[in-house]
Rosetta silent file (secondary structure, phi, psi, omega in degrees, C-alpha in Angstrom):
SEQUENCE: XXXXXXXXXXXXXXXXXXXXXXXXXXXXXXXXXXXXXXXXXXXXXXXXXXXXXXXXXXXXXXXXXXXXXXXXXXXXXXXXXXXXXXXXXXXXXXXXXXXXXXXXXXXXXXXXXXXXXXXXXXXXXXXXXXXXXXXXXXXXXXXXXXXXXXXXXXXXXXXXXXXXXXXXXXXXXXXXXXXXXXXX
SCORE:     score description
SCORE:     0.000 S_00000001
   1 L     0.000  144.703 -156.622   15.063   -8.889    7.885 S_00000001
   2 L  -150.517  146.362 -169.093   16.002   -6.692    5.072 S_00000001
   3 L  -143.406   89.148  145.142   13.775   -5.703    1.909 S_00000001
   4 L    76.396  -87.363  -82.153   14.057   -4.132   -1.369 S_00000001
   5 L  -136.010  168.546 -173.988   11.553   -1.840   -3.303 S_00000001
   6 E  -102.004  113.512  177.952   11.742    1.403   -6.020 S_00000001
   7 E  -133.033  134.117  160.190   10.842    4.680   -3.897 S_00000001
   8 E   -81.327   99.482 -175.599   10.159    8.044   -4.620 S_00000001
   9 E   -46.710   92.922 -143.354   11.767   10.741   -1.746 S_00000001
  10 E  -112.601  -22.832  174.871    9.348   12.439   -0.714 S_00000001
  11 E   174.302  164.449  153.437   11.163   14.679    2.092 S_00000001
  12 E  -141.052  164.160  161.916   13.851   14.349    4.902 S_00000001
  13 E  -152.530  175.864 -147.858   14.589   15.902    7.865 S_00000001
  14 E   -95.520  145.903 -161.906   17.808   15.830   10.429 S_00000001
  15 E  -147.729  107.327  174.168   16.815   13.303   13.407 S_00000001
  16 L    70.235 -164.450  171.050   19.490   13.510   16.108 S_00000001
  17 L   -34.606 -102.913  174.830   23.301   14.350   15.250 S_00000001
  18 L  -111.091   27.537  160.097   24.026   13.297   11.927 S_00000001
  19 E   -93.697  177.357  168.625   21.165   11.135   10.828 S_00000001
  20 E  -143.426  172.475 -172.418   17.989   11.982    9.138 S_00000001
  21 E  -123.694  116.019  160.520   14.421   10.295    9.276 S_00000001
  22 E  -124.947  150.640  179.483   13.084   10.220    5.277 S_00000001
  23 E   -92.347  126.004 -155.223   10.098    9.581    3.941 S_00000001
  24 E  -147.000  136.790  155.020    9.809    7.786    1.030 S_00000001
  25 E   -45.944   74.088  156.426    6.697    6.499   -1.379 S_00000001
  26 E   -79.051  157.568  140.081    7.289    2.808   -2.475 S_00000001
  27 L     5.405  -75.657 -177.835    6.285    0.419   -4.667 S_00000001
  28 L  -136.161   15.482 -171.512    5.531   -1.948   -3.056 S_00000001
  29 L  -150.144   37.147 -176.770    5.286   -1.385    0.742 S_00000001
  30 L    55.858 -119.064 -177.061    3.256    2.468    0.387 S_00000001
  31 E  -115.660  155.726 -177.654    4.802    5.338    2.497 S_00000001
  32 E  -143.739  142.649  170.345    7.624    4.640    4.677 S_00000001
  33 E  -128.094  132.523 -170.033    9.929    6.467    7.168 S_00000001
  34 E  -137.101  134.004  176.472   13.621    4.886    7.438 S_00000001
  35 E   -91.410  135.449 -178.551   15.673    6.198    9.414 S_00000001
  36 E   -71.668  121.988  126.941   19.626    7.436    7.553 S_00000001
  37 L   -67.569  129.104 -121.924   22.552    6.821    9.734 S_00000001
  38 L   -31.501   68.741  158.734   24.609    9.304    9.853 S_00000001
  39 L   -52.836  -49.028 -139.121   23.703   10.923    6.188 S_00000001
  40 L   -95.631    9.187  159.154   24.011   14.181    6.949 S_00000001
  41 L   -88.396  152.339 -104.883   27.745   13.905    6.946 S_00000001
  42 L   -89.686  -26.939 -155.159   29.576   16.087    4.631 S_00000001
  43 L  -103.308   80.213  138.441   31.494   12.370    3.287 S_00000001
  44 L  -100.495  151.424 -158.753   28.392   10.007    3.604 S_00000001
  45 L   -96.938   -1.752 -173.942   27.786    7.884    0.653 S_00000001
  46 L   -97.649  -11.862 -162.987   23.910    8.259    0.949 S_00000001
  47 L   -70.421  -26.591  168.284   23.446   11.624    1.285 S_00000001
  48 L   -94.958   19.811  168.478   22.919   13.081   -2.165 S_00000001
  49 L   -87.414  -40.161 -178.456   21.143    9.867   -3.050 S_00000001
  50 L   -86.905   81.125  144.020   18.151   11.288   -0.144 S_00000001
  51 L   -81.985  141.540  179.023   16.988   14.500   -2.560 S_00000001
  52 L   -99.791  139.110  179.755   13.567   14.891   -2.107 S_00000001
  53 L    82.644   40.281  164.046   12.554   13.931   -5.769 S_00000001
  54 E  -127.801  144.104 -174.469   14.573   11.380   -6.916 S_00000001
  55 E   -91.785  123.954 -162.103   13.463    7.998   -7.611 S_00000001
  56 E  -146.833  160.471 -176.733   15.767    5.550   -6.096 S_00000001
  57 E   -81.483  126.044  177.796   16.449    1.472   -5.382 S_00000001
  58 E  -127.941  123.448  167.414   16.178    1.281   -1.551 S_00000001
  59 E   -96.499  140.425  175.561   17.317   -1.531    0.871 S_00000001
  60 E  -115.271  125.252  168.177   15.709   -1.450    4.000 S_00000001
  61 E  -132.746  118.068  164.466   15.802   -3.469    7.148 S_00000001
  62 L    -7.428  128.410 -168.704   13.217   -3.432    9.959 S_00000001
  63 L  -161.782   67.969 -160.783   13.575   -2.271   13.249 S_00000001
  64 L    74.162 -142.816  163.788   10.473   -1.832   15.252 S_00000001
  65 L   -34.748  -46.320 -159.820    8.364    0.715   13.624 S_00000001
  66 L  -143.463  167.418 -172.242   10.194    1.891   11.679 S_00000001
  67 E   -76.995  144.859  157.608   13.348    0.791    8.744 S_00000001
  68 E   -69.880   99.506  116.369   16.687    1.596    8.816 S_00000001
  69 E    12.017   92.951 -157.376   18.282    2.646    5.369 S_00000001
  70 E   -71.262  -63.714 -149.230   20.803   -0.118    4.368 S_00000001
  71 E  -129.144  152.667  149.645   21.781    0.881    0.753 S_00000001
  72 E  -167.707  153.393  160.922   20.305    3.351   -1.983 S_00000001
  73 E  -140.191  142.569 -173.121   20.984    4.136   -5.324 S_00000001
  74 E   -56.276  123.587  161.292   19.576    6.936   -7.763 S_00000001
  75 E  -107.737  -50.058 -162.764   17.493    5.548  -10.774 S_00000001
  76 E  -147.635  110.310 -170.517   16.255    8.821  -11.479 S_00000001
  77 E   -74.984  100.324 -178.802   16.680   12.453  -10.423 S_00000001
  78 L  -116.688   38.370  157.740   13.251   14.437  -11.305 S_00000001
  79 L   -97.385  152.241  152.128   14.333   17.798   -9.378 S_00000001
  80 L  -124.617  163.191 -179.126   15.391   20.673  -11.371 S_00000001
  81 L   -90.920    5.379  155.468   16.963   24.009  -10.565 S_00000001
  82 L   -49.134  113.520 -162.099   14.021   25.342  -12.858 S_00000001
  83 L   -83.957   16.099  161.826   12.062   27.393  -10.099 S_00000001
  84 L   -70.940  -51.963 -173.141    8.797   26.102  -12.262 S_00000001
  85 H   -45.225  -36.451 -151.674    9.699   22.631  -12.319 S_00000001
  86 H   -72.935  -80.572 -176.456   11.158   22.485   -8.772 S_00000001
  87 H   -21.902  -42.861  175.012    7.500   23.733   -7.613 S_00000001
  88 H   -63.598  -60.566 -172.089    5.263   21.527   -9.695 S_00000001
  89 H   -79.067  -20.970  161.994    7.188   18.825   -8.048 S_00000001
  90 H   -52.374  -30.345  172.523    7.081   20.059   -4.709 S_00000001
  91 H   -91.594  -17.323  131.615    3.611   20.090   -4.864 S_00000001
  92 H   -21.497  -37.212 -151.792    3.490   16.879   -6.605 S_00000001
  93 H  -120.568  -13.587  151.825    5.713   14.963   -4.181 S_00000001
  94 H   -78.413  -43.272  158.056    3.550   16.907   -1.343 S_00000001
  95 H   -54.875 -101.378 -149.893   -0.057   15.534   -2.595 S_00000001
  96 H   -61.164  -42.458 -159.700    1.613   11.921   -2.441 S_00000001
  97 H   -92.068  -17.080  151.651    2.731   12.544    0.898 S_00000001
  98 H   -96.748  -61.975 -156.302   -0.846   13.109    2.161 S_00000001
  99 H   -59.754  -54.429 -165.795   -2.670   10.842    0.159 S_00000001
 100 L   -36.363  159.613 -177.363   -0.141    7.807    0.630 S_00000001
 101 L  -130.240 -167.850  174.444   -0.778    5.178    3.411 S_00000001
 102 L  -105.781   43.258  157.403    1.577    2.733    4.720 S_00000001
 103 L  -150.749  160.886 -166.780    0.459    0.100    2.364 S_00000001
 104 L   -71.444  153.626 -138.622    0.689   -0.606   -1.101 S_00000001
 105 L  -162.517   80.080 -170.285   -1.194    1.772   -3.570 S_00000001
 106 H   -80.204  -23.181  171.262   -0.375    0.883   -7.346 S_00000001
 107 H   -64.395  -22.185  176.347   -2.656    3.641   -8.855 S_00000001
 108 H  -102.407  -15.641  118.743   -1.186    6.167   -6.932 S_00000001
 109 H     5.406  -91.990  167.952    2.003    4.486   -7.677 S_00000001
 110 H   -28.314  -64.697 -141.901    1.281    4.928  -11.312 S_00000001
 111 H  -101.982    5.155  173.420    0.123    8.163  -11.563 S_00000001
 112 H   -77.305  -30.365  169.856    2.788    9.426   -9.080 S_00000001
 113 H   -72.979  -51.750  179.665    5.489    8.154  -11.999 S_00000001
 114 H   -78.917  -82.545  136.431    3.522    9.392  -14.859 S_00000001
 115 H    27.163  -90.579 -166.724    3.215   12.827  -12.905 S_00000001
 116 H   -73.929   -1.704  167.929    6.585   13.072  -12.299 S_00000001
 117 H  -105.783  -52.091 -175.946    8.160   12.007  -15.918 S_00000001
 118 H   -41.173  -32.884 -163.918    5.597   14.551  -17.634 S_00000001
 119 H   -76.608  -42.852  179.338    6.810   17.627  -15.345 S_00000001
 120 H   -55.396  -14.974 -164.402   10.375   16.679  -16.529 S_00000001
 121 H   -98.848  -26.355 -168.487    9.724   16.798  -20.304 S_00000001
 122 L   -45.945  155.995  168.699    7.456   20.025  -20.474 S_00000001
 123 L  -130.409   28.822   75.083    8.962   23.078  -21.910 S_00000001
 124 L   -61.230  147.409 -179.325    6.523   25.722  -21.181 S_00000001
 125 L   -45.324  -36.629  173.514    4.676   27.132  -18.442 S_00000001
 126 L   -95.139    9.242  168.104    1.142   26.570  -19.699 S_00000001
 127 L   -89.078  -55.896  171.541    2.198   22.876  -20.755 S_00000001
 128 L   -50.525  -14.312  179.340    2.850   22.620  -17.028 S_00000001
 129 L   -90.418  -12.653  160.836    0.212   23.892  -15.559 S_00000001
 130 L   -92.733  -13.225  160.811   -1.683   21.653  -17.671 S_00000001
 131 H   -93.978  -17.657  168.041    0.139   18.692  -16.541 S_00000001
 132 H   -84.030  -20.847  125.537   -0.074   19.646  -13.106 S_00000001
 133 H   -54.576  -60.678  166.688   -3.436   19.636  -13.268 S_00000001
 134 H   -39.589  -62.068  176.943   -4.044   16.212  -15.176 S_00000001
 135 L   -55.092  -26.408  136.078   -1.442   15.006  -12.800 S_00000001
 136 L   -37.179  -63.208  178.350   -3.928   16.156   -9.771 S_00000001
 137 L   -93.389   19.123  171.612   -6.496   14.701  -10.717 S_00000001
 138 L  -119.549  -15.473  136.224   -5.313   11.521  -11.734 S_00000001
 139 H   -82.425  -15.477  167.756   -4.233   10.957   -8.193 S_00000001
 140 H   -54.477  -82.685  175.795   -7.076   12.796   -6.928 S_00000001
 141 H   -25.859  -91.809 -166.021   -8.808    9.668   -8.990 S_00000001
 142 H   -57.641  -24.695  163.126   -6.740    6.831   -7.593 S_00000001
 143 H   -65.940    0.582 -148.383   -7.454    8.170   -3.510 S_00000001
 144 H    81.360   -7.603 -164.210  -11.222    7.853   -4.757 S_00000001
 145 L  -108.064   92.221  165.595  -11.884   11.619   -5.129 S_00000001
 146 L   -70.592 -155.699 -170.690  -13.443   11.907   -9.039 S_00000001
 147 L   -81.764  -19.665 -175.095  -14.487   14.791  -10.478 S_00000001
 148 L   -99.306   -2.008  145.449  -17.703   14.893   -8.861 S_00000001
 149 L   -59.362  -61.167 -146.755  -15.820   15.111   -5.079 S_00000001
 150 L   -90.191  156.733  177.437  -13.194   17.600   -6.642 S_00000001
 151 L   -75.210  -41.481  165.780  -14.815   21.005   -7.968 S_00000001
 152 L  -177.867  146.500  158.946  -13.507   20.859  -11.563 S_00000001
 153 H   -42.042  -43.350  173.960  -10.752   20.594  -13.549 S_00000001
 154 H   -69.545   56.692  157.803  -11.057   24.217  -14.549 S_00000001
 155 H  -144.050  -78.959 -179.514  -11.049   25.293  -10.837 S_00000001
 156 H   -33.961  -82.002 -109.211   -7.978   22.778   -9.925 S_00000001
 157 H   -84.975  -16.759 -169.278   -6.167   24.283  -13.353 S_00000001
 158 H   -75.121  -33.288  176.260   -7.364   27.923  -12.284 S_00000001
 159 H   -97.916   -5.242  150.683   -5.943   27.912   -8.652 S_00000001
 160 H   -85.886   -2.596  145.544   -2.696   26.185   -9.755 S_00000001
 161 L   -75.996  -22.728  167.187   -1.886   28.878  -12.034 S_00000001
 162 L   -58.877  -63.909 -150.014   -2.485   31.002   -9.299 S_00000001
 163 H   -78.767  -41.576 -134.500   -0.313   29.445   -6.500 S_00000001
 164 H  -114.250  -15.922  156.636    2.591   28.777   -9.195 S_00000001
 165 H   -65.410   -6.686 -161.869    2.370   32.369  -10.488 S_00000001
 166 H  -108.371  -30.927  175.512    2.872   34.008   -6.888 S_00000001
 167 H   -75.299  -31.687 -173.440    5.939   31.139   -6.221 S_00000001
 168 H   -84.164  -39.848  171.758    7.456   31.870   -9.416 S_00000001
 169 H   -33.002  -72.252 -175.918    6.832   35.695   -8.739 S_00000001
 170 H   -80.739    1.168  177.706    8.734   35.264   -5.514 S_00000001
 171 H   -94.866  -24.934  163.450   11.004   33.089   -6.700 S_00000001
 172 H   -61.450  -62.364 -160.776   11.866   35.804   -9.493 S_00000001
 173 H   -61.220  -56.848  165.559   12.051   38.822   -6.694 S_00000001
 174 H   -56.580   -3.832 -166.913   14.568   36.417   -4.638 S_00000001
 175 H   -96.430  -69.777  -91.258   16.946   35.678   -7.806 S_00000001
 176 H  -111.527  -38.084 -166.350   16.532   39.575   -8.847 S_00000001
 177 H   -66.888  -44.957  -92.866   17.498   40.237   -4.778 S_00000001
 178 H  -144.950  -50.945  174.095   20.291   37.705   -4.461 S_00000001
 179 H   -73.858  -45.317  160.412   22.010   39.201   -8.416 S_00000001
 180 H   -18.297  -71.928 -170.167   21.662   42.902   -6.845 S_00000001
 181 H   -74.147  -21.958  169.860   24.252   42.303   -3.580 S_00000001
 182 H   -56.929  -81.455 -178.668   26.204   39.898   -6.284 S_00000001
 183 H   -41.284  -55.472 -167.911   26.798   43.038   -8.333 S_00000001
 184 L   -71.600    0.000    0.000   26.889   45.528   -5.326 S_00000001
């Protein structure tokens, strides 16, 4: 049996020789782990399709527990080599990977979409951090957790300015490290 669905990539990792096991958000069948055969070689046609953060057309077919990875193709690429962006969606695309269940979840769905087309359009740092916030708590919201679970919006927007000043910080120091032995 073979199936379908629109998934967001939520992570992989290397699962024997040259497969991988990824994890992926759908649509229409929650979170899923499918296992790649043999992705992780340099000429496989799937392998830059499984990017964590790309939204992609997936066929799947069943196999015990867990799916096998037929086909995929790329609808939409939401990583950047921005190291703000790339963070907001790593922490984006980590929040959906704890909340999600293995059944379908259209509000988190939703706001997992909306989330992840807002981070792409921002052009400053304090638009993101204010979308990165919204985008918290509007999946915060669809798990059940309002605002009166969660501490505040000002608290969420205050410790994600935090965390994404000390990643961009070190994320700065490693660039500033990395052009140093480039010159030298």
């Amino acid at each position: 049996m073979s199936y379908n669905t629109k998934a967001v990539i939520l992570s992989r990792r290397p699962y024997l020789e040259d497969d991988c096991l990824v994890t992926m958000f759908t649509q229409r069948y929650g979170k899923i782990q499918a296992k790649a055969i043999s992705a992780l070689k340099p000429t496989s046609k799937l392998r830059g399709h499984l990017e964590q953060g790309r939204l992609v057309d997936v066929m799947l077919t069943q196999i015990d527990r867990q799916g096998k990875l037929a086909q995929i193709i790329t609808l939409k690429n939401y990583a950047s080599s921005d190291p703000v962006r790339f963070t907001a969606l790593t922490a984006i695309l980590e929040l959906t990977e704890l909340m999600s269940q293995p059944t379908p979840d259209i509000l988190l769905w939703e706001s997992v979409d909306w989330a992840l087309t807002r981070v792409r359009e921002i052009s400053s740092v304090d638009q993101l951090i204010s979308v990165l916030s919204a985008s918290m708590m509007k999946m915060l919201d669809s798990g059940g957790i309002g605002m009166e679970s969660a501490s505040s919006l000002g608290q969420i927007h205050a410790h994600i300015q935090w965390n994404l000043g000390k990643k961009i910080n070190s994320l700065s120091k490693i660039g500033a490290l990395e052009l140093k032995q480039t010159i030298n």
